[in-house]
C-alpha positions as CSV (number, residue, x, y, z in Angstrom):
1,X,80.1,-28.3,-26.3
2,X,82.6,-25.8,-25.4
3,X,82.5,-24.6,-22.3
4,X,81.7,-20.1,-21.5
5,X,84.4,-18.1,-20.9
6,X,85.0,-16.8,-17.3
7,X,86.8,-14.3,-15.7
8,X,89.5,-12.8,-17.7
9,X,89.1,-14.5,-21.2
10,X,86.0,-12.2,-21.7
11,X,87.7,-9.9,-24.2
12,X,84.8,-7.3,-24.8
13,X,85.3,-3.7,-23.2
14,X,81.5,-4.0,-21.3
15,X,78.9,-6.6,-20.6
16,X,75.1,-6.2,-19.3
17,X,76.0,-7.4,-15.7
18,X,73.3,-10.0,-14.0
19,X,73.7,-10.7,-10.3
20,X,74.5,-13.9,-8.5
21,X,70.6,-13.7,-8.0
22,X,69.2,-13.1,-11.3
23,X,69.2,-9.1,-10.8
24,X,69.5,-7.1,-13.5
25,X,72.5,-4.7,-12.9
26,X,73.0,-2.9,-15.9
27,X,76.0,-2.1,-18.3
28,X,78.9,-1.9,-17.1
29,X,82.8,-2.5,-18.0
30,X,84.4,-5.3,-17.8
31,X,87.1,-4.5,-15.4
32,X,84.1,-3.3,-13.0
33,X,82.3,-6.4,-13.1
34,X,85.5,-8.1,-12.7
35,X,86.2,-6.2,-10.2
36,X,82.5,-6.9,-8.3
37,X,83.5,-10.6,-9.0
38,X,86.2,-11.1,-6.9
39,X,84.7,-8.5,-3.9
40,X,82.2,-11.3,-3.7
41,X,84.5,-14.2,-4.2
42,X,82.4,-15.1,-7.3
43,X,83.4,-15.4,-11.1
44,X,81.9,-13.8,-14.0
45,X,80.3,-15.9,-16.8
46,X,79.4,-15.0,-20.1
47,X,76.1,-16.3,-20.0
48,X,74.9,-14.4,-23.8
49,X,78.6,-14.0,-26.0
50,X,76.2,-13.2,-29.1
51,X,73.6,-10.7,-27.0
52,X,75.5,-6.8,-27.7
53,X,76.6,-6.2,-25.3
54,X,77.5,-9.7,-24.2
55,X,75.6,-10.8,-21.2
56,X,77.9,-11.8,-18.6
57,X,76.4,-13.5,-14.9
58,X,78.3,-13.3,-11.4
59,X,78.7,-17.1,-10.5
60,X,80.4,-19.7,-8.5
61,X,81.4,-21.3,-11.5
62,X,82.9,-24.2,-10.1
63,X,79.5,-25.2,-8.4
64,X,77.6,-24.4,-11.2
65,X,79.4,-26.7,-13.5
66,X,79.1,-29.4,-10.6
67,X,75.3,-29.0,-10.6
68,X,75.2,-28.9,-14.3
69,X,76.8,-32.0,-14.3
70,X,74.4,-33.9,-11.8
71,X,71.7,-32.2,-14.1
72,X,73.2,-34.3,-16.8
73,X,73.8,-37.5,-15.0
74,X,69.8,-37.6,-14.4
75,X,69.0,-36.4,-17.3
76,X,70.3,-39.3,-18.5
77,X,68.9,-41.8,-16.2
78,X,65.4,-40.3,-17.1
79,X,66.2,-40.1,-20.9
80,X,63.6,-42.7,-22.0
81,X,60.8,-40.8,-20.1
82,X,61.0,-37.3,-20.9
83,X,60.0,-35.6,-23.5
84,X,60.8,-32.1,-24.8
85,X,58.5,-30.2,-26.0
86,X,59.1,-26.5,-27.9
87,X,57.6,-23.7,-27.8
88,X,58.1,-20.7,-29.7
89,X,57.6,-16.5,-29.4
90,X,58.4,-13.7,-30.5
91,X,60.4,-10.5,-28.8
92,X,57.7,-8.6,-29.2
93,X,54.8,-10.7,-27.9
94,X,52.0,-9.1,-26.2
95,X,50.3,-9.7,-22.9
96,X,47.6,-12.2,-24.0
97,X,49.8,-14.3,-26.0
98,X,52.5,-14.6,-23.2
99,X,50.0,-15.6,-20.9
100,X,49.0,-18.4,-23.4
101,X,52.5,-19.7,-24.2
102,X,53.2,-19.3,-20.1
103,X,50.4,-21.4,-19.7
104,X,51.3,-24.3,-22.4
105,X,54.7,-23.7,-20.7
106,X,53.4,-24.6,-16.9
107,X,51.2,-27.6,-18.7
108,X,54.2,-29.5,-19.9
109,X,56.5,-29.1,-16.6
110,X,53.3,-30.0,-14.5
111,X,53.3,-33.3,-16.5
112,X,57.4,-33.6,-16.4
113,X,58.7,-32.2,-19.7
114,X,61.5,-30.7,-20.5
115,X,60.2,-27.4,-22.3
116,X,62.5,-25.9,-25.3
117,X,62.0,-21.8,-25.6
118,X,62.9,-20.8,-28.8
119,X,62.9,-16.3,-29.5
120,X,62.5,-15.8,-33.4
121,X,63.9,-12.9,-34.2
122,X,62.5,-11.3,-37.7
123,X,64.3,-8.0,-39.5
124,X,65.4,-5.5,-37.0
125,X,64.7,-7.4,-34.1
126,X,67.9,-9.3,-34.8
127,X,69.6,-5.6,-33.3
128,X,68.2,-6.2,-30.2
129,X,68.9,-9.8,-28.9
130,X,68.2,-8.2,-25.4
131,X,64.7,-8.7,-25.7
132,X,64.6,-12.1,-26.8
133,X,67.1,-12.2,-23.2
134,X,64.6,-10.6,-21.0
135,X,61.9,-12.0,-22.1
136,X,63.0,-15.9,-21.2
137,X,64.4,-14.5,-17.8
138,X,61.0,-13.1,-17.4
139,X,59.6,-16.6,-18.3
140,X,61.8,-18.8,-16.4
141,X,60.8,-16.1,-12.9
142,X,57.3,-17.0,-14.0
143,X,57.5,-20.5,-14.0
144,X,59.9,-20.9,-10.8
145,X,57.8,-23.2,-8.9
146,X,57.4,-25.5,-11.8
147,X,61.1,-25.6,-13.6
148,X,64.4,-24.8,-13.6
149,X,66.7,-23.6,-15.9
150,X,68.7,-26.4,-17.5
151,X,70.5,-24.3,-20.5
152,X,71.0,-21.1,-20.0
153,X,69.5,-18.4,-23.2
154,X,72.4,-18.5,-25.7
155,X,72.0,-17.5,-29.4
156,X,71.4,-20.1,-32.3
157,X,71.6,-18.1,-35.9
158,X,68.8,-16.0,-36.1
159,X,66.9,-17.4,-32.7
160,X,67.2,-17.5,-29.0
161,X,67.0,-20.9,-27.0
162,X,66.5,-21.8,-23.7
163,X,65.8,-25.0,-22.1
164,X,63.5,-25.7,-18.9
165,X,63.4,-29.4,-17.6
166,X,60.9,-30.0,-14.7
167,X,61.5,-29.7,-10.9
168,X,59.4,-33.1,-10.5
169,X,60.3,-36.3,-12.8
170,X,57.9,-37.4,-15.0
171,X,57.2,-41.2,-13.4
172,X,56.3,-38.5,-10.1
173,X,54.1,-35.9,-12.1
174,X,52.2,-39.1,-13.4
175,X,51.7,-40.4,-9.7
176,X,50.2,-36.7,-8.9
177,X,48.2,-36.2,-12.0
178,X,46.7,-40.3,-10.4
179,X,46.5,-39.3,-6.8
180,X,44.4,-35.7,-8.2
181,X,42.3,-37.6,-10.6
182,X,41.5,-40.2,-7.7
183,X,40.5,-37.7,-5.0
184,X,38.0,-35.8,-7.0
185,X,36.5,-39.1,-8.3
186,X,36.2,-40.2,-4.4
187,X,34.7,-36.9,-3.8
188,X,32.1,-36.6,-6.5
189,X,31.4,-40.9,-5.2
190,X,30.6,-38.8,-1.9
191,X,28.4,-36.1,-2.5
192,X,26.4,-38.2,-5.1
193,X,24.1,-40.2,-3.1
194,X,23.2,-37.3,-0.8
195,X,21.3,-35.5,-3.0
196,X,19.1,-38.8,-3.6
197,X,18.5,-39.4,-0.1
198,X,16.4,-36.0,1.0
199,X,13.4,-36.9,1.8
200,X,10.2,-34.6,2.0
201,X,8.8,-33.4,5.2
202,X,6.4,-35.4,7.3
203,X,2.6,-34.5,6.4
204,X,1.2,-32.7,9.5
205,X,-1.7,-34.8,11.2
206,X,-4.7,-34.0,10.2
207,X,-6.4,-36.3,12.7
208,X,-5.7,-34.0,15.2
209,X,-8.8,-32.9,17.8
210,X,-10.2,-29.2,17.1
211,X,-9.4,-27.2,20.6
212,X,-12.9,-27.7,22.7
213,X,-15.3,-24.4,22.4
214,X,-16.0,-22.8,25.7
């Protein structure tokens, strides 16, 4: 897999800028974000070469590729264990559906999955690869706590991919998943037999003397 280009082999006369935090900056030209680059000591990534304009990310690209390489190195130790599982939408999705692919989404990196996001794009949508772009940035925000981003969204024909592996490894989402089903078994154990127990309330005695008339 060839690697993005960086820095000055970008050869397009404007990008849509991202942050080094995932901030949306806007479009600007090239020379400016190369220019924002080296103010912060950072290098600019083409992150989207197909997206129009090209999506270009402020980086440290050096640590980035070390991190994407320990990525891989587990990825590989835990090969036999994790699965991937897909998921697919559309650029135009509407509220209620999102929700429901977010939801399958947070299900399969709960249980330690990797999680491949495909965009289809259909007619005229294939104009507008932004929104496929946005819309996995807005997924991958949504689903922080859960997964990270292991490939970045990059164009494949007519579709947009992204991948999401897990931030817990499967053998550990197992031994959660175990220790959850555990607890609420030992608390329904414990709330069981009180409900059995409850006894009704002493008769009163009705042997009891009548006050003495006057």
């Amino acid at each position: 897999m060839s690697e993005p280009r960086i820095n000055d082999r970008i050869r397009v006369p404007e990008v849509r800028l991202v942050g080094p935090n995932g901030e949306q900056v806007g479009i600007v030209r090239v020379e400016d974000a190369l220019r924002l680059a080296a103010e912060a000591d950072l290098d600019l990534v083409e992150v989207a070469p197909m997206a129009k304009p090209p999506v270009a990310k402020l980086m440290d690209f050096g640590k980035y590729k070390y991190e994407a390489a320990m990525k891989a190195r587990e990825a590989r130790k835990n090969q036999v264990n994790t699965v991937i599982k897909e998921i697919k939408l559309r650029p135009k999705i509407d509220s209620h559906d999102y929700g429901t692919k977010k939801g399958h989404v947070e299900r399969f990196l709960s249980a330690g999955d990797k999680v491949k996001v495909t965009i289809m794009f259909r007619g005229r949508e294939q104009s507008r690869p932004e929104l496929g772009f946005r819309l996995l940035q807005r997924l991958a925000e949504d689903v922080v706590e859960l997964g990270t981003v292991e490939s970045a969204p990059k164009q494949d024909g007519r579709n947009m991919i992204m991948v999401l592996g897990p931030t817990k490894r499967k053998s550990e989402a197992r031994a959660e998943a175990r220790r959850k089903k555990d607890e609420q078994k030992a608390a329904s154990e414990a709330t069981a037999p009180a409900t059995e127990s409850t006894e009704a309330p002493a008769p009163a005695d009705e042997t009891a003397e009548a006050p003495a008339e006057s």
